[in-house]
C-alpha positions in Angstrom: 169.7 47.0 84.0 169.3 50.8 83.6 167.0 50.3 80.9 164.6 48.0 83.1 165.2 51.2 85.5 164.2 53.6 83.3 161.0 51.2 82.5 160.0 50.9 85.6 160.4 55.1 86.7 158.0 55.8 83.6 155.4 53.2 85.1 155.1 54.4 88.1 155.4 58.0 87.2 152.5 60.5 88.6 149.7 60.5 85.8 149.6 64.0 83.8 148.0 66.5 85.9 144.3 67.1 84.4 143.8 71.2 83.3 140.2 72.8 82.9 140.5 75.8 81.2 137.4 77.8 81.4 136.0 81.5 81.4 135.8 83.8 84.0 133.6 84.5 86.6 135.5 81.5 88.4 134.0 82.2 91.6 130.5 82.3 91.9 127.8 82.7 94.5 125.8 79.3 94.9 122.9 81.1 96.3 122.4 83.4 92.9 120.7 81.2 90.8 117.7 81.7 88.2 115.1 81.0 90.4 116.2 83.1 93.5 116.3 86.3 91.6 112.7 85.4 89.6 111.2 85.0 92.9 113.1 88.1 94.1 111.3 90.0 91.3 108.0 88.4 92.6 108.2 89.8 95.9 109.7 93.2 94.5 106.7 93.4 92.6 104.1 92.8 95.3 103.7 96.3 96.1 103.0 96.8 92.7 100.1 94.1 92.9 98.8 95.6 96.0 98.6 98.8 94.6 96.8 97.4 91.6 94.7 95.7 93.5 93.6 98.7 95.7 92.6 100.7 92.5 91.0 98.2 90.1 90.1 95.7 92.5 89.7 91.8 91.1 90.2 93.1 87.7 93.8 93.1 88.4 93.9 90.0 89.3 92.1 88.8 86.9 94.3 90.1 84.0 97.6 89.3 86.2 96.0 85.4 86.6 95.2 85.2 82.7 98.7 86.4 82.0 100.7 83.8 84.1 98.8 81.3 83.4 99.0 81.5 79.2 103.1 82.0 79.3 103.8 79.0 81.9 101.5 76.9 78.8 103.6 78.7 76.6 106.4 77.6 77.8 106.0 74.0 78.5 104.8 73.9 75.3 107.7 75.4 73.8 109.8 73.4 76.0 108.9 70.3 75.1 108.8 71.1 71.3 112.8 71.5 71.8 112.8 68.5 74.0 114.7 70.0 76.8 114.2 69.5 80.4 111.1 71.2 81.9 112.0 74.5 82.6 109.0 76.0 84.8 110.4 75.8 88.3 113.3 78.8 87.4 109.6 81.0 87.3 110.6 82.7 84.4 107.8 82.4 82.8 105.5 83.4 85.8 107.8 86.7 85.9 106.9 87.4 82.2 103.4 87.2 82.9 103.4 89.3 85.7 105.3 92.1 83.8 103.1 91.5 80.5 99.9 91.8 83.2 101.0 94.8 84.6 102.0 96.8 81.9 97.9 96.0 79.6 95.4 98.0 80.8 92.9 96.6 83.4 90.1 96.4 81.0 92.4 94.8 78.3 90.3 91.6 76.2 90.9 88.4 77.0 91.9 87.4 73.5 94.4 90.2 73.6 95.7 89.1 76.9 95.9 85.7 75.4 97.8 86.5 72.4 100.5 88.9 74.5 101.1 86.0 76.4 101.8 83.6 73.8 103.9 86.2 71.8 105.7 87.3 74.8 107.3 84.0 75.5 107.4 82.4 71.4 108.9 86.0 69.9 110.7 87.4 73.1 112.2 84.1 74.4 111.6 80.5 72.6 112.5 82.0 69.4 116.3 82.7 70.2 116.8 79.3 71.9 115.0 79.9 75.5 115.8 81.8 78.8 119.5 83.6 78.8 119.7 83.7 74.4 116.7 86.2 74.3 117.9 89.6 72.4 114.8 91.7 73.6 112.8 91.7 77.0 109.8 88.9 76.2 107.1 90.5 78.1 108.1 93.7 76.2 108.1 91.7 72.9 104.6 90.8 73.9 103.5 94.2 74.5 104.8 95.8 71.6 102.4 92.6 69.1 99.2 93.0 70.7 100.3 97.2 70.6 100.6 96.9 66.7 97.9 94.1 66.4 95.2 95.7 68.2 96.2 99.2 68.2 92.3 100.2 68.9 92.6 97.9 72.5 95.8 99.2 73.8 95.8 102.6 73.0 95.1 105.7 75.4 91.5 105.8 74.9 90.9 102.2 75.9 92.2 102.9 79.3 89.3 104.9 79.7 85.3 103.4 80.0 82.9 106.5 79.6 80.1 104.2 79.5 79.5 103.7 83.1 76.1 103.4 83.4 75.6 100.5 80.8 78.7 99.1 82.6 77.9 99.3 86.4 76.7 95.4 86.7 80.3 94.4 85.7 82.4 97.1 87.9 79.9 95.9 91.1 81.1 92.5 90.3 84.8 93.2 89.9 85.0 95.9 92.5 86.7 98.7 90.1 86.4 102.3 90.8 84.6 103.9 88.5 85.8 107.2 89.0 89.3 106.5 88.9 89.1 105.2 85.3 86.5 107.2 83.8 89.5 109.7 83.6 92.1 109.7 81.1 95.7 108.2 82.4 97.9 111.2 83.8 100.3 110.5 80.8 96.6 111.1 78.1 95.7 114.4 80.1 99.1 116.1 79.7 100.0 115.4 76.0 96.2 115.8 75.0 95.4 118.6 76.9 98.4 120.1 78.8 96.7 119.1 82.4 99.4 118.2 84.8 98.5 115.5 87.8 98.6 115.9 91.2 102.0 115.3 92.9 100.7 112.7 95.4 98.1 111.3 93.7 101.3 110.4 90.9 103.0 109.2 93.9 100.5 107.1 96.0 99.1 105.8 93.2 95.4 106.6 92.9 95.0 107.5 89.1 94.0 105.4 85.9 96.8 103.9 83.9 98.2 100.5 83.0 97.9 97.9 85.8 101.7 97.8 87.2 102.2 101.6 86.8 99.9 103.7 88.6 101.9 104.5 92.3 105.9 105.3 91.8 105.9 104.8 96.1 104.9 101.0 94.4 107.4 100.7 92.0 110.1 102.4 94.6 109.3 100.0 97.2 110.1 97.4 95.0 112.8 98.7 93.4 115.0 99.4 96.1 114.4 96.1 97.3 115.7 94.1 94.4 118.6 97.0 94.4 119.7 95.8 98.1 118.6 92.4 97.0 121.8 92.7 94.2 118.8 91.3 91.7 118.5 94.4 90.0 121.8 96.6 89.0 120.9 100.4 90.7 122.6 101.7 88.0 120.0 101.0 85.5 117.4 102.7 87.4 120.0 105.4 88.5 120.6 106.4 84.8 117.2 106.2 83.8 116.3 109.0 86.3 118.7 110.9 86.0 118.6 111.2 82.1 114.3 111.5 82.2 114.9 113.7 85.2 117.5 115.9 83.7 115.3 116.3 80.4 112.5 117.0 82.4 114.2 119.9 84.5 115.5 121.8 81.2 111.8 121.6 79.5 110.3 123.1 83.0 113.3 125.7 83.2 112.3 126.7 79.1 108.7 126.5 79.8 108.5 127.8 83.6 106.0 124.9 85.2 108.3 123.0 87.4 105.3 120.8 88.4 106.8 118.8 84.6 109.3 117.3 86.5 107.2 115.5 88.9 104.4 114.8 86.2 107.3 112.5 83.9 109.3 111.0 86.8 106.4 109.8 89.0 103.6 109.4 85.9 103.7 106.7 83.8 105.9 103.9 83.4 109.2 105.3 84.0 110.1 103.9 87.1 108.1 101.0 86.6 110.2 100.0 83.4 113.4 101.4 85.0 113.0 99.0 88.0 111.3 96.1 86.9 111.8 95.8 83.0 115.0 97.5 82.0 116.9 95.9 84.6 116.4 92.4 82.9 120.1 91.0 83.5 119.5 89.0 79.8 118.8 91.6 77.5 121.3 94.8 79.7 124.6 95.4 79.6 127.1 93.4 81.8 129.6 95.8 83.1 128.8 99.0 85.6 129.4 101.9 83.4 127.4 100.2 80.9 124.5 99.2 83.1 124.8 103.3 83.7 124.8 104.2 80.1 122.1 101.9 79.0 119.7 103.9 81.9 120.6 106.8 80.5 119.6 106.1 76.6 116.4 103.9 77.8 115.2 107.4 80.2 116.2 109.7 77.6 114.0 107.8 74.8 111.3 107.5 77.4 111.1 111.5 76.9 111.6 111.7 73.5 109.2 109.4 72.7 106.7 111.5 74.9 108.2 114.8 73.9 107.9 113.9 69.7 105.7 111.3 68.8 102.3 110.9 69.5 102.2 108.1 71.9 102.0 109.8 75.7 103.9 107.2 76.7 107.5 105.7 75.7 108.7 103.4 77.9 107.9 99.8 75.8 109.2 100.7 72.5 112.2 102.8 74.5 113.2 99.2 76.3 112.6 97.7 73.2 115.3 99.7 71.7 117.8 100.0 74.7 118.2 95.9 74.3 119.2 96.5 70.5 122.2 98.6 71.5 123.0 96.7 74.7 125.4 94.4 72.6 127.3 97.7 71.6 127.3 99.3 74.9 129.0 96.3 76.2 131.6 96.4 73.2 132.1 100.2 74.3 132.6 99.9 78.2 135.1 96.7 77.8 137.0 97.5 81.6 140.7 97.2 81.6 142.0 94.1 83.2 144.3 94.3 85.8 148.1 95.0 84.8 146.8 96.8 81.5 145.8 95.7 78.2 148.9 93.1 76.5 150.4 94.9 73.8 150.6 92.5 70.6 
């Protein structure tokens, strides 16, 4: 009799209580999805296309059009090649484009465009396994091929069309200022010839340069929108400043010209790639001291690039190689969990 007791207790006992172990974040915000902070970047970077737009007219457009529309083939392509799900709708690859665009010059070939494009999302992302595996920012990746493959194209003297006058059917039909980029880019005048750009024109954004680059009020506009927007981390931009900044100050103080300051924070790409390309949650650091640490390397190679080689700008190659230590800068800024680290 107990036994049929004991029978019937373990039938109609509670089934085992199912345990999902799994790793942290455990609480997550719905709303923060893939998609939500690519368009984020979108509208951060408007100001940058209106800018663009302003100084080279349709030819921004053009190049920003040519851009998009080779990495979204890219990436169906390459998407259905590894027969997963079709993967345009995050806007990943419209994002890539738009960064690839803005960082060739407005005159850029078509076939060079073309090839960026293609590189940017086969090298920089479908290579490593697709959006979230990528070791290196892919527009970057792009930009550093057609660099190396068509060095004659991308260099500083391409941003600059001297022949105007054999030209002037084709800048009446895409609207470009002629006399913004008959000049060499603010970057080209300093290292070439020690000329230093004017403050606001640096700042507003009326000089000759690559596409996404030429007004820092653009870039900050933007930038402190995808800050508030918690899309971008401000430290990564913070850093970046404040190491390029800081560099900057000490070479004016040693060389009294404090206008050198204003000429590397606001010229070039600095806050353009501090912003918009080093900020990349995929290829940066995870934690907040790190996100800090990693500005600070990517600004100071942006200056030592400038300072010592003889590119007058740094900013691709120093993203470039601010992703390659980003692994390590996680393994050094580990934080402490709560209650102290378990002795063995």
């Amino acid at each position: 009799m107990a036994e049929e007791k004991e029978n019937m207790d373990e039938k109609n006992e509670a089934p085992a209580a199912v345990i999902h172990v799994a790793p942290g974040p455990h609480l997550q915000d719905a709303s923060l999805s893939t998609r939500r902070m690519m368009v984020d970047v979108l509208i951060g970077l408007a100001p940058l296309m209106v800018a663009a737009v302003v100084v080279f007219r349709m030819a921004a457009v053009v190049q920003v059009a040519l851009c998009v529309f080779c990495c979204m083939v890219t990436e169906a392509v390459f998407t259905a090649m590894r027969r997963k799900p079709f993967s345009l709708a995050d806007c990943s690859a419209i994002v890539t484009g738009v960064i690839l665009a803005f960082s060739l010059p407005w005159n850029s070939p078509w076939h060079v465009t073309i090839i960026g494009s293609v590189m940017a999302i086969a090298l920089g992302k479908a290579i490593f396994g697709g959006l979230g595996f990528n070791l290196f920012n892919p527009a970057m990746v792009g930009r550093a091929f057609v660099m190396l493959a068509f060095s004659a194209a991308m260099a500083a003297p391409a941003f600059v069309n001297n022949n105007i006058d054999h030209l002037n059917p084709v800048f009446s039909l895409l609207g470009v200022d002629a006399d913004v980029i008959s000049s060499a880019t603010p970057m080209t005048a300093f290292k070439e010839q020690g000329i230093g750009a004017n403050w606001l024109r640096l700042f507003l954004g009326n000089t000759n340069g690559s596409i996404g680059e030429t007004s820092a009020l653009a870039c900050l506009v933007g930038g402190l929108y995808l800050c508030i927007r918690k899309t971008a981390s401000w430290q990564i931009p913070a850093g970046s400043i404040v190491a390029a900044g800081g560099i900057a100050a000490a070479l004016a103080i040693f060389k009294h010209d404090p206008g050198l300051v204003g000429q590397h924070v606001l010229g070039g790409a600095l806050l353009f790639g501090a912003f918009f390309i080093a900020t990349d949650p995929v290829t940066s650091p995870i934690t907040p001291r790190g996100k800090f640490i990693f500005g600070l390397a990517f600004g100071a190679l942006v200056m030592f690039i400038r300072l010592f080689s003889g590119y007058p700008e740094g900013v691709m190659f120093s993203v470039l190689l601010a992703n390659a230590i980003s692994p390590l800068i996680n393994r050094w800024t580990v934080p402490k969990p709560v209650g102290g680290i378990v002795e063995k």
